[in-house]
VEXPA-148434 format. One record per atom (N, C-alpha, C): x, y, z; residue in one letter. Coordinates in steps of 0.1 Angstrom, whole numbers, padded with zeros to 4 digits, always signed. Layout:
<rs>
XYZA/...
</rs>
This chain:
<rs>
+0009-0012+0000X/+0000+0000+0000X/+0009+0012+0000X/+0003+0020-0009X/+0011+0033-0009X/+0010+0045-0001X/+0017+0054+0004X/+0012+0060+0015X/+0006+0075+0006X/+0000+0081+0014X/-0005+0092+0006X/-0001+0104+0016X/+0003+0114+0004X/+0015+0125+0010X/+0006+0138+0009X/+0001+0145+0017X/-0007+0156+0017X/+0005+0172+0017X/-0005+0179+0007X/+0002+0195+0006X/-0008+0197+0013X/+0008+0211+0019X/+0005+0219+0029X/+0002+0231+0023X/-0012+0241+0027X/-0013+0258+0024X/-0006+0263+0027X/+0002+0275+0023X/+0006+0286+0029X/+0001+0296+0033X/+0005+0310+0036X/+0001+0317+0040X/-0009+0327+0026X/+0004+0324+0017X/+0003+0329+0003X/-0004+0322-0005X/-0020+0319-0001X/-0024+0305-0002X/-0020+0294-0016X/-0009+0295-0020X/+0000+0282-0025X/-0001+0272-0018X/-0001+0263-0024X/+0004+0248-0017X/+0019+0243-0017X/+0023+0233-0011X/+0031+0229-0014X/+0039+0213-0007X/+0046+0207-0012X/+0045+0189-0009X/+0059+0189-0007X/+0068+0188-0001X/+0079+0185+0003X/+0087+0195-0003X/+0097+0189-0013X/+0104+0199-0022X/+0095+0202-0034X/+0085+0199-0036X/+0079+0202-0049X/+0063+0210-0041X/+0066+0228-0051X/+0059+0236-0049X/+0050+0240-0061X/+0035+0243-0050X/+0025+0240-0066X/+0018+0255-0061X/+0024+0265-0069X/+0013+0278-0064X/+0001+0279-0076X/-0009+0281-0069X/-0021+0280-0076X/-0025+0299-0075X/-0026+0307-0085X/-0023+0324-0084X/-0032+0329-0096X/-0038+0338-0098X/-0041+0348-0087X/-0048+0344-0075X/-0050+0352-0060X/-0062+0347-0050X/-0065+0357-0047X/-0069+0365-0044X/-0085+0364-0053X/-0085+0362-0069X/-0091+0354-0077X/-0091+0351-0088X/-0100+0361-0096X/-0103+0365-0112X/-0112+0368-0112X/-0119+0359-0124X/-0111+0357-0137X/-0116+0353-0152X/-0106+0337-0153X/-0093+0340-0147X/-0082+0327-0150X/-0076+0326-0137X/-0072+0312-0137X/-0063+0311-0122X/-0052+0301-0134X/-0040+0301-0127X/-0029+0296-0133X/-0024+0284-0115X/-0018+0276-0124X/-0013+0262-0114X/-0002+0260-0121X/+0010+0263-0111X/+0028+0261-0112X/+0030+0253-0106X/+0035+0245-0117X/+0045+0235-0105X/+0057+0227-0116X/+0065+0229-0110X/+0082+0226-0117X/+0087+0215-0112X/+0080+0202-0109X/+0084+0191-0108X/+0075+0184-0112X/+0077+0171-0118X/+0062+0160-0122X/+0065+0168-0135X/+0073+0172-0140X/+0067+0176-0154X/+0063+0165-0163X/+0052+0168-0176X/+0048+0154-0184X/+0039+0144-0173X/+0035+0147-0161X/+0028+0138-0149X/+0016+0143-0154X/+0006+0131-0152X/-0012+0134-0150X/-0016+0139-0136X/-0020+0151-0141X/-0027+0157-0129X/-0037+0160-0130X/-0045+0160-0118X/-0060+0165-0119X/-0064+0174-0110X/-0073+0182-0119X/-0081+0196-0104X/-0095+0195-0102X/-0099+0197-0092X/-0114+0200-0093X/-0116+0214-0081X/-0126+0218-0081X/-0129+0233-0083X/-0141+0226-0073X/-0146+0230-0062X/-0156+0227-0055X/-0161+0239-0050X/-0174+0242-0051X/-0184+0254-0041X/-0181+0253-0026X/-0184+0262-0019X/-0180+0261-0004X/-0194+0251+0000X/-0204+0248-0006X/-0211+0241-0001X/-0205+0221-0005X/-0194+0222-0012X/-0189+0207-0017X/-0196+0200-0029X/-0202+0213-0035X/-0207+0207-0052X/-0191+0212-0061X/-0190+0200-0065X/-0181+0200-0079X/-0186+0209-0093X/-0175+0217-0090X/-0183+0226-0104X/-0175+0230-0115X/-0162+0218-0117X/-0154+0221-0127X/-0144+0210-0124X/-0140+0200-0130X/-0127+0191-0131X/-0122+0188-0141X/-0107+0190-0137X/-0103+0187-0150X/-0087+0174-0147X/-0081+0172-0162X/-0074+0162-0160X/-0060+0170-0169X/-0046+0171-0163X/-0042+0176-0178X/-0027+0168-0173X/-0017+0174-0185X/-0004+0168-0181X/+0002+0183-0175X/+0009+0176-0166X/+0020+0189-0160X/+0028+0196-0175X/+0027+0206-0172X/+0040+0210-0185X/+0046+0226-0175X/+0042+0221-0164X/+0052+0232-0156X/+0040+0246-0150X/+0030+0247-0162X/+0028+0261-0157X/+0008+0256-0166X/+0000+0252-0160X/-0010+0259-0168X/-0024+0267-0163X/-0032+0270-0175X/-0039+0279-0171X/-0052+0278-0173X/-0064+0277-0160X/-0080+0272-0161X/-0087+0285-0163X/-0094+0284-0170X/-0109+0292-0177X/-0114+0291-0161X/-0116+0303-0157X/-0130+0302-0145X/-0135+0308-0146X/-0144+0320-0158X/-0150+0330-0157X/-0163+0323-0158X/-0166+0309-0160X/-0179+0308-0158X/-0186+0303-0140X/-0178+0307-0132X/-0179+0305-0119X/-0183+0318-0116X/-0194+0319-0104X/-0203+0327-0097X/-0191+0333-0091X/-0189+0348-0081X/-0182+0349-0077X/-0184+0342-0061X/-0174+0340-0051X/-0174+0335-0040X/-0166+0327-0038X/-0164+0317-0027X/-0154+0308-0021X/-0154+0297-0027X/-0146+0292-0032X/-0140+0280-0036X/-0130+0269-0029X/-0130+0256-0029X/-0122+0246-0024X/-0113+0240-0037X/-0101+0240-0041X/-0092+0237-0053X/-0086+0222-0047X/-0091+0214-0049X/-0085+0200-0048X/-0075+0192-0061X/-0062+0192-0055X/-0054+0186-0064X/-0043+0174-0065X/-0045+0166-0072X/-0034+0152-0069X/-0031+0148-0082X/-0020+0138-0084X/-0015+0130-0091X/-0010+0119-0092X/-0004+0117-0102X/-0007+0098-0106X/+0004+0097-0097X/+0011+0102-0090X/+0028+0098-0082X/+0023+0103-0067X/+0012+0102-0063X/-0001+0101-0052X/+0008+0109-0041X/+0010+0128-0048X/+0005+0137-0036X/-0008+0142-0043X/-0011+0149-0032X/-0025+0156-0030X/-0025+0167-0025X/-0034+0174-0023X/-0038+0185-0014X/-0047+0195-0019X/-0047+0203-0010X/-0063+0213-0013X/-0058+0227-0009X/-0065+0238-0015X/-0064+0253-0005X/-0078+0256-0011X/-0077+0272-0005X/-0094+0279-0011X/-0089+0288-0021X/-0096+0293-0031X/-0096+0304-0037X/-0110+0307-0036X/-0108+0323-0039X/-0119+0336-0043X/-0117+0338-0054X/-0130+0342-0057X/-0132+0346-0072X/-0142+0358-0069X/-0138+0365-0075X/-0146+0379-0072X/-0148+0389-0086X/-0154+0397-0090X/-0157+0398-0104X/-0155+0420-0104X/
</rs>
């Protein structure tokens, strides 16, 4: 059994997993949020986008290529939950705002 490695928030609400740092920017968000991360490159990653109430309102699946960038302008403005993991099993979550 594999152990599962949880990211930690920062203050800067980025995440981040041991030596491998995943900032998820802008926060407050308004039209695009961008997801960095300079390790795992070419790795399957996935995000999902949750309402503060815990409805899924956007997931996606893509390959790392270091830097990309999610469409959110069809999101209401307000609090968000960003859950994120990959096939090399870290994980973790922070909040974003989206505000218009």
């Amino acid at each position: 059994m594999r152990s599962r490695n949880v990211l930690k928030e920062k203050q800067d609400q980025s995440i981040e997993y041991e030596s491998t740092s995943i900032t998820i920017y802008p926060n407050p968000a308004n039209t695009q949020v961008h997801v960095v991360c300079s390790e795992g490159i070419n790795e399957v990653m996935s995000i999902v986008f949750m309402s503060s109430t815990g409805q899924t309102v956007s997931s996606h699946t893509y390959v790392n290529t270091g830097e990309h960038m999610f469409d959110i302008s069809n999101l209401m403005p307000g609090i968000y939950f960003v859950h994120l993991w990959s096939d090399n099993d870290f994980s973790g979550s922070t909040r974003m705002i989206i505000t218009r």
